[in-house]
N, C-alpha and C positions, 0 to 999 in steps of 0.2 A: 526604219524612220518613216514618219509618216510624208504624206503630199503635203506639199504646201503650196499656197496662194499670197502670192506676191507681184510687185510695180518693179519701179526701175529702182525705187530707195535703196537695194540690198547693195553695202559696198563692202558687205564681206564675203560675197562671192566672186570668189579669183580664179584664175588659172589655175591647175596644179602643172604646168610645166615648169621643168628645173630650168630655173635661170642660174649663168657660171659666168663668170670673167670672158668677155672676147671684146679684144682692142682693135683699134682700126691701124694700119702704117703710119707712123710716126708721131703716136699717142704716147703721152708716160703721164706715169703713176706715180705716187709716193702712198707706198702700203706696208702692211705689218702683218706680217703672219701668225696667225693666232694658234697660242698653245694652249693645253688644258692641264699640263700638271705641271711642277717645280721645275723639274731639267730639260720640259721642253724634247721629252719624247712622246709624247705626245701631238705630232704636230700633222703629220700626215698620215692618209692611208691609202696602200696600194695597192694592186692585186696585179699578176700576170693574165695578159689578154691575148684575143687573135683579132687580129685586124685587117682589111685590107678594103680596096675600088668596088665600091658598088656589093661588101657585105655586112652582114652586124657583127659589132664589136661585141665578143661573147668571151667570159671566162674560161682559162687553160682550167680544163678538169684531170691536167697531169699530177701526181707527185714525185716524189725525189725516189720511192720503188717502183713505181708505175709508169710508164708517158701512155699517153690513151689516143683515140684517133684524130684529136685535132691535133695533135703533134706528130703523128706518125705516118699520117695521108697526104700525101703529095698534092702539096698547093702551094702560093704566093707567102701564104703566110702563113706554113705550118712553126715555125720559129715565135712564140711569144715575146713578146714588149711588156713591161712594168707601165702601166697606167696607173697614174697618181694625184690625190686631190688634197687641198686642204682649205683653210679658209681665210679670206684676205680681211683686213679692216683700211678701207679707205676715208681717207680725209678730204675733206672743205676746209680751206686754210685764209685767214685774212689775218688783218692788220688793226689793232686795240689802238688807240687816240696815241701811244707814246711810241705808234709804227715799230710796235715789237709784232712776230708771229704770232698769229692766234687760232684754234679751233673752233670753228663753227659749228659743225658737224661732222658725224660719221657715218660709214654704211658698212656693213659686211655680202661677201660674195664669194660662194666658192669660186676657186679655180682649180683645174683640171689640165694634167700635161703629160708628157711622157718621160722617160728615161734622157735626151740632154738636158732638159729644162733645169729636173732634177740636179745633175750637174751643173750646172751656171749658180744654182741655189747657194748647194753645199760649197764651192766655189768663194761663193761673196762671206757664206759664213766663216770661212776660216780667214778671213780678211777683218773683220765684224760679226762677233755672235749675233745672230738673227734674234735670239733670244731676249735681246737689250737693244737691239737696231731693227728700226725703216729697212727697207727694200728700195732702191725706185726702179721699175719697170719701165722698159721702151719698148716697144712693138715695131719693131726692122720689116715683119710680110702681116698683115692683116688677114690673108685668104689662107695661111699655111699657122698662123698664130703663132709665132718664130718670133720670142721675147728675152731679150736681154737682162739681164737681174746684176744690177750692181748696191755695194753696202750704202748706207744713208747714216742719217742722223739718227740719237736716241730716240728708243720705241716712242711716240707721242702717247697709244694706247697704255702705254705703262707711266705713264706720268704722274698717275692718281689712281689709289686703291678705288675709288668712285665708278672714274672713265673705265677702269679696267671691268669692273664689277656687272658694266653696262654691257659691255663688248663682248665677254664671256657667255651674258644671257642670250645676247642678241646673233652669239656664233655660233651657240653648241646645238641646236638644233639644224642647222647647214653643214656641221660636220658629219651629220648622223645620218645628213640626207644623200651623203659622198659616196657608201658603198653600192647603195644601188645604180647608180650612176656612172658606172667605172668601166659595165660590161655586163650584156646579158646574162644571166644564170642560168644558163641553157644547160637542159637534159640531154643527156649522149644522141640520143635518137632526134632529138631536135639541131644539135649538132652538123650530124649527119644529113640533114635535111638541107640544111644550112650549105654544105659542102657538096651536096647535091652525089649523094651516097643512097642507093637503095636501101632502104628501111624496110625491113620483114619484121611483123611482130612488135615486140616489146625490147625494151633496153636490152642489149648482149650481157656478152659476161662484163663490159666494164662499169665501172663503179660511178656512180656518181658522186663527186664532192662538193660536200655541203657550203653555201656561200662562203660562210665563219671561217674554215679553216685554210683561204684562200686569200683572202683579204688581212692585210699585214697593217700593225700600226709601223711606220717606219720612223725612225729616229733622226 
């Protein structure tokens, strides 16, 4: 691409930082989780991580015949967590001249959590299919992002093949932007580096797995 010569007019030049859901203590929501096919398995995607104080969050490169050195090198967090994201649609809600509810507007935002979160979801879903119901989120810690999910009222996004039509365009490229975002895709030797492992040479004998096969659509 070539140079270019430009003023302050370009307003399509943005950040590329991934912006996600983070509430402050004792914020709520009224959200919808967006799905992309019929039964709504489609809704999120997860991948197993390591995590821990002061390192990067990077992809288990274990599988189910293998575990590899981030799970087998003694550390705070040789044991992986499911890291999980999907995409929220929130609402602007007011009041039409005959003070019924009304939509003003909407916004989409991923959100990103771990394994209870997960739990409180599924939870509220077999109380209310998530599939046809609102969400509303409270945020209990702000600094720990420690959120509550209980069932709501029908999906508002699904009210209108239109609304939905809109929400869909304006979703599926922030679900696409979820797997990068889950956990480094770190190389065994980078790994290593990470864990503060002497690194001689080139990758050993373990294998590296490829992002794809580690990142799960979860139901």
């Amino acid at each position: 691409m070539a140079v270019e010569s430009f003023g302050t007019e370009r307003e399509d030049i943005q950040s590329n930082r991934f912006q996600k859901l983070k509430m402050k203590t004792d914020d709520e929501i009224r959200a919808g989780i967006v799905f992309f096919d019929e039964e709504g398995k489609k809704m999120f995607l997860g991948a197993k991580v390591h995590t821990g104080k002061d390192m990067k969050t990077f992809i288990c490169k274990s599988t189910k015949e293998k575990k590899e050195i981030c799970c087998t090198h003694v550390y705070s967090a040789n044991a992986p967590r499911y890291h999980i994201g999907c995409v929220l649609v929130t609402y602007v809600l007011g009041k039409d001249s005959n003070g019924k509810l009304k939509l003003k507007e909407f916004d989409c935002i991923p959100w990103i959590f771990w394994e209870k979160t997960y739990q409180k979801i599924t939870s509220a879903d077999k109380e209310f299919p998530i599939i046809s119901h609102d969400v509303k989120l409270k945020c209990t810690n702000g600094e720990f992002q420690t959120i509550d999910v209980q069932s709501c009222n029908n999906s508002i996004w699904l009210s209108s093949e239109d609304l939905k039509k809109k929400v869909l365009e304006k979703a599926k490229p922030l679900y696409e932007s979820i797997s990068k975002n889950l956990g480094m895709d770190a190389s065994v030797s980078e790994i290593k580096e990470i864990l503060g492992i002497d690194v001689e040479g080139a990758d050993d004998a373990a294998t590296d797995v490829d992002l794809g096969s580690v990142i799960e659509t979860i139901a």
